[in-house]
N, C-alpha and C positions, 0 to 999 in steps of 0.2 A: 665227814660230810663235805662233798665239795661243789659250790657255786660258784657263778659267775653275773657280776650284774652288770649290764651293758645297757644302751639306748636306742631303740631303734623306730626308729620316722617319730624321733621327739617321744618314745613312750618308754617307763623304764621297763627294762625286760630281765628276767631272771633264768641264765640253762644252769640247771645242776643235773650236771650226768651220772647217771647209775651203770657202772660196768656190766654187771652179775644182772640186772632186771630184763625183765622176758616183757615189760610196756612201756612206754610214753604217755605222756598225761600231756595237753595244755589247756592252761587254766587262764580264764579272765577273773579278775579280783576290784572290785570298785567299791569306791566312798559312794555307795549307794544305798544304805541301810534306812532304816525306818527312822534314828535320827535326825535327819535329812528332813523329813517330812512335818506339814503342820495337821492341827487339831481337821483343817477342811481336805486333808491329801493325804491323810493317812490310809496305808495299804496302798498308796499308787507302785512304790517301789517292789514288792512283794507279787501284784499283779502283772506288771511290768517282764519281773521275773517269768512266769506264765506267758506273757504274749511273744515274748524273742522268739518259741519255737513253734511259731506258728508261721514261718517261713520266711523268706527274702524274694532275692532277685534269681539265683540260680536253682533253689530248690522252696518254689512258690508254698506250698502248702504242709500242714502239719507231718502229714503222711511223706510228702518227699525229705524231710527232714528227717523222719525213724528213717526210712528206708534208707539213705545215703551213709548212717551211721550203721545200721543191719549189716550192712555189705561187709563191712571189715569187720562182723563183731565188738565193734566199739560197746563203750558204756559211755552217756551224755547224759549230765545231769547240773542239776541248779540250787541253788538254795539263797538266802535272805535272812539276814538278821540285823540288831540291833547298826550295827554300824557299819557293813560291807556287801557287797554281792556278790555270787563266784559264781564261772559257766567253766564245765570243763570237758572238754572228752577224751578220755582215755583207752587206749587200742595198741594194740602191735606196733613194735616199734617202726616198722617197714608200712607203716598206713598213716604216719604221722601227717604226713603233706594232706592223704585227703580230713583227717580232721582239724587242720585247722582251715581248709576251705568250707567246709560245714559250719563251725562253731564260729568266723569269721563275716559269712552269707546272713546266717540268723541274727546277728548280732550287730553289723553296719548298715545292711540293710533290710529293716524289719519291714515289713509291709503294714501291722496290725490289721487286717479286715476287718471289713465291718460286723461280718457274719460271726468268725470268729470271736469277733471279741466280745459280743452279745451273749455267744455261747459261753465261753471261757468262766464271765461272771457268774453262771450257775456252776460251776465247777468251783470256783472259789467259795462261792457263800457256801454249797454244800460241805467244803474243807471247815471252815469258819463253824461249822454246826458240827460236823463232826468233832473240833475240838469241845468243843460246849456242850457236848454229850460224854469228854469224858473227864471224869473228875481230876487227874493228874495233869488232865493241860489247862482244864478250869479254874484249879487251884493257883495255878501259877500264873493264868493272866489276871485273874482277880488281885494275887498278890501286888503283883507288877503297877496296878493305877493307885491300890492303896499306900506303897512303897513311894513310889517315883512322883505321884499325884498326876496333872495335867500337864506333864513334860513331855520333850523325846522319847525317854525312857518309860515313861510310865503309859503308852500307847500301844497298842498289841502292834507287831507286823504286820497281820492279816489286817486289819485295817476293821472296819463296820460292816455291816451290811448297807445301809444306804450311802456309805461311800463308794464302797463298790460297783454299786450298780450304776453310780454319779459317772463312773469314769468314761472316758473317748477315744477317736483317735488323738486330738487335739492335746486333751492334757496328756495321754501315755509319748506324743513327741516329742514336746514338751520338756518333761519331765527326763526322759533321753540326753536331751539336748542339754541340761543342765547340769547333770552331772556326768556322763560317760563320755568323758575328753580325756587329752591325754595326758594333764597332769593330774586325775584324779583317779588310773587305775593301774593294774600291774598286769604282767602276762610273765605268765612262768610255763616253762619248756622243762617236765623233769623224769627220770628212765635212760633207757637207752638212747642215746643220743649219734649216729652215723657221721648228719655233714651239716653242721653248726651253721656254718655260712651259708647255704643253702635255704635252711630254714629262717635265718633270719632276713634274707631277700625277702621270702616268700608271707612273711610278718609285715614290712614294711609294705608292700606291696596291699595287702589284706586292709590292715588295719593304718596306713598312711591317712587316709581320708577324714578320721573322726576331727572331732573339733578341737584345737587346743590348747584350749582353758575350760574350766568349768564356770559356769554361770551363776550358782547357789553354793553356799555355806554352810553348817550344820549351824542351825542356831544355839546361844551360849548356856549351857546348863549348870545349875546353884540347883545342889542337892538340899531339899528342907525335909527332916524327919518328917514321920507323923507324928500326930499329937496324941492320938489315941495307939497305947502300947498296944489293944488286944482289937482284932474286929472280924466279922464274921460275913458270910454268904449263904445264903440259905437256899440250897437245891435239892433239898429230899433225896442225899445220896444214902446211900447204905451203907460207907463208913464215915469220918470225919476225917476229910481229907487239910496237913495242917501244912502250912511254911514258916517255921521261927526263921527269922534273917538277924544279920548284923552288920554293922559296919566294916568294910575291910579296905583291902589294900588295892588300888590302881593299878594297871598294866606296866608303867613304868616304876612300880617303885620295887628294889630290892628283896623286900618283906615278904613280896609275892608266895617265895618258897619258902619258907617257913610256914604264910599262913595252908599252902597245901598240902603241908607235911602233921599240921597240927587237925585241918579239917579228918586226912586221912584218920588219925588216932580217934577222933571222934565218932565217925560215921563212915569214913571211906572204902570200907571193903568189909568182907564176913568175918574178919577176928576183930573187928573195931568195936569200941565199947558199947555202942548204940546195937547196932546188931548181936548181940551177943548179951546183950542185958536185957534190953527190949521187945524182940524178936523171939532169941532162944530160950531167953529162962522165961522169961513172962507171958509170953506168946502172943503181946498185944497188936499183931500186925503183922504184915505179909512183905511190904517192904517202909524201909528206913533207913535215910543218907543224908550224909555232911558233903558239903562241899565247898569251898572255893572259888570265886569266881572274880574275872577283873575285865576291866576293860579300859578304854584309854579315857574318863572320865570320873569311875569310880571300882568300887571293890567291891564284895559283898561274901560273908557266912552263911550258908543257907543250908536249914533243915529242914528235913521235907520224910514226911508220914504217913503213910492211909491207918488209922486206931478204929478200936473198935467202938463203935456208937455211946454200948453201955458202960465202958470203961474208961472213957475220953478220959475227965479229971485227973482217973489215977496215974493214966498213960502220962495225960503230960506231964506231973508231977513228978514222974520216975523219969521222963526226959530231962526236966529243967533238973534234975538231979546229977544226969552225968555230964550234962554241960556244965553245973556248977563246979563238979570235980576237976574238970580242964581246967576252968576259968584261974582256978585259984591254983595251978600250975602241978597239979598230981598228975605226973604225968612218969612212966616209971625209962628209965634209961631202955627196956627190951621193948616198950611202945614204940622208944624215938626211932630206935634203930630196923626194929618192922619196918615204920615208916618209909623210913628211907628208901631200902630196900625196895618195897613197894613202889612208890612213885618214880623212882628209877627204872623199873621193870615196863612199868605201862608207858613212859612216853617214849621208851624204844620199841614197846612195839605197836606202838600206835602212830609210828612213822617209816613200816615197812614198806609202804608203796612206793608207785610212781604217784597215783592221785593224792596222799597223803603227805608227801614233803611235797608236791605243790601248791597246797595248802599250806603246811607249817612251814614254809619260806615265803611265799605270798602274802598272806596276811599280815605276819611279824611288820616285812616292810613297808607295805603300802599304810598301815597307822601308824608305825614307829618310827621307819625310815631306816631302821636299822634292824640285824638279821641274830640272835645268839643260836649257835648250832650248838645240834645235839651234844655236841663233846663240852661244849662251853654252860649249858644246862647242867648236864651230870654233874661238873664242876661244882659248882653251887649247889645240889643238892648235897656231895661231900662233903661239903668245906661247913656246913650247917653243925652245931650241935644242941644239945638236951636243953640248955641255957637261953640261946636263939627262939626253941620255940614256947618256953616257959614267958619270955619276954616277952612278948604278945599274948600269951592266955587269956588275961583278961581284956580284952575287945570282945570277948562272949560272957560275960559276964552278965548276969542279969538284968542291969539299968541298960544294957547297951542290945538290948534283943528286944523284937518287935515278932509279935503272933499275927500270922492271918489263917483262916481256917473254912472251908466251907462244909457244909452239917445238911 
């Protein structure tokens, strides 16, 4: 994997060139996430996302935005999470200049309309209900406030309905202004790459003008458990949708790979113990998964269910049964090495793009400041063995797991 980080009009920039790729991707990446935001501006970042493509200064309106990307068959797309924003478009490698005058135009200067953005907020809240109709995303933002409480983290993305509807042009500039400067995002160039220097005129030139500092902080977050291990939602679903979670490990700390080497043996695929005891012999459920998860604040084990109504009890009981077989490190040496195997397989090929390593380059940096490639990954999933992940077992151990469920 070969990258290149360079600086350009004060912002740091990332090319990694792909010989062999038939696209180019560039991506904007910012410390723009919903931890950013407080209890009265929650979902401004998320909506925000939403209104960049509703035009600039050269391609005014929504529709000149599709269409200017249509042209070259581009793909343009956004997303928002807890702790970043990303814009990216990805197209032929010979279209690269006009995408980044598009994703450049929508992005330094936004317009927000007023019309627009009136509209927009019925598209949002209808997003917002659509999750809230369905039980899998339900589950897991119900999780999320019982887990995290009234933090960063414990506030959905999408934000409320009467915050949304709260929002303006006023606060979406705001709001702009405060965090998408330049030392609080990244831009990554990655595919086939032509004429480097070129491009990176045409970068500075673009995005020269942002502001160069950002104005807000993420404010400081102190993890406190819940008090109550078990707690419930009550939405007259048709199954009972569950999230057992646990404590884990942080995006900077080592342990990372083990704990998603042990989640894997857990829950992580069709031979994993959960699926295959759960699932296939008992038939209590249609899906069932362990996973993993870190971020630059905290860690988290997380399992996640849809049981069957009449059966819940037993379900969970035969759940908290093959966690407790983890926990207490039965774990058999052809598990570890599954493992492995596995988790090696998927994050090489979940970084075959161009849009995909400008993501998994992107991101890495712009929280960590520092970049492990693919080959430096493997590395450390190698160098693991059976002992490694016996030695964290128990962080799923029963005192250390937390039920939320809604019914």
């Amino acid at each position: 994997m070969k990258y290149k980080i360079t600086s350009t009009a004060g912002i740091q920039t990332i090319f990694a060139p792909m010989i062999d790729a038939n696209s180019t991707t560039i991506e904007v990446v910012c410390k723009a996430g919903s931890i950013y935001e407080t209890r009265d501006n929650n979902g401004i970042s998320h909506f925000l996302e939403h209104l960049f493509f509703k035009g600039g200064k050269k391609y005014p309106t929504s529709k000149d935005v599709a269409e200017a990307v249509d042209k070259f068959g581009g793909e343009f797309n956004a997303y928002t999470g807890d702790e970043y924003a990303g814009y990216y478009v990805k197209c032929a490698p010979e279209f690269i200049s006009k995408a980044i005058d598009v994703l450049g135009d929508m992005m330094i200067h936004p317009a927000f309309p007023k019309e627009e953005l009136e509209r927009e907020k019925g598209v949002v809240i209808q997003e917002l209900k659509m999750y809230e109709d369905s039980p899998t995303a339900l589950v897991m933002q119900k999780w999320q406030e019982y887990y995290f409480w009234d933090t960063s983290y414990g506030r959905a993305t999408i934000g409320t309905e009467a915050n949304i509807k709260s929002f303006n042009q006023e606060k979406l500039l705001a709001h702009q202004a405060d965090l998408y400067a330049k030392d609080n995002l990244i831009i990554v160039i990655a595919g086939k790459i032509a004429d480097e220097a070129a491009l990176s005129k045409q970068l500075e030139e673009t995005f020269g003008t942002l502001p160069t500092q950002k104005r807000i902080s993420k404010p400081p977050f102190v993890q406190t458990l819940p008090a109550d291990k078990i707690a419930f939602y009550d939405k007259k679903t048709e199954q009972n949708h569950l999230v057992i979670s646990a404590p884990g490990f942080a995006g900077d700390d080592e342990q990372r790979y083990a704990a998603s080497v042990l989640a894997t043996i857990l829950g992580g695929n069709m031979s994993s113990r959960l699926f295959q005891n759960i699932r296939a012999k008992q038939g209590l459920c249609y899906y069932i998964k362990a996973q993993h998860m870190s971020n630059q604040d905290n860690g988290i084990f997380l399992i996640r269910a849809g049981i069957d109504k009449e059966r819940f009890d037993f379900g969970l009981e035969k759940i908290f049964e093959e966690i407790a077989r983890v926990a207490n490190g039965d774990i058999t040496q052809e598990e570890f090495d599954n493992a492995i195997g596995y988790n090696e397989g998927q994050i090489q090929m979940g970084i075959e793009s161009s849009d995909e390593i400008a993501s998994f380059l992107g991101e890495q940096f712009l929280i960590y400041n520092k970049i492990e490639t693919l080959e430096e990954i493997l590395k450390k999933y190698k160098a693991l063995k059976l002992a490694d992940i016996q030695a964290i077992a128990s962080k799923l151990s029963r005192e250390n797991c937390f039920l939320y469920y809604i019914k």
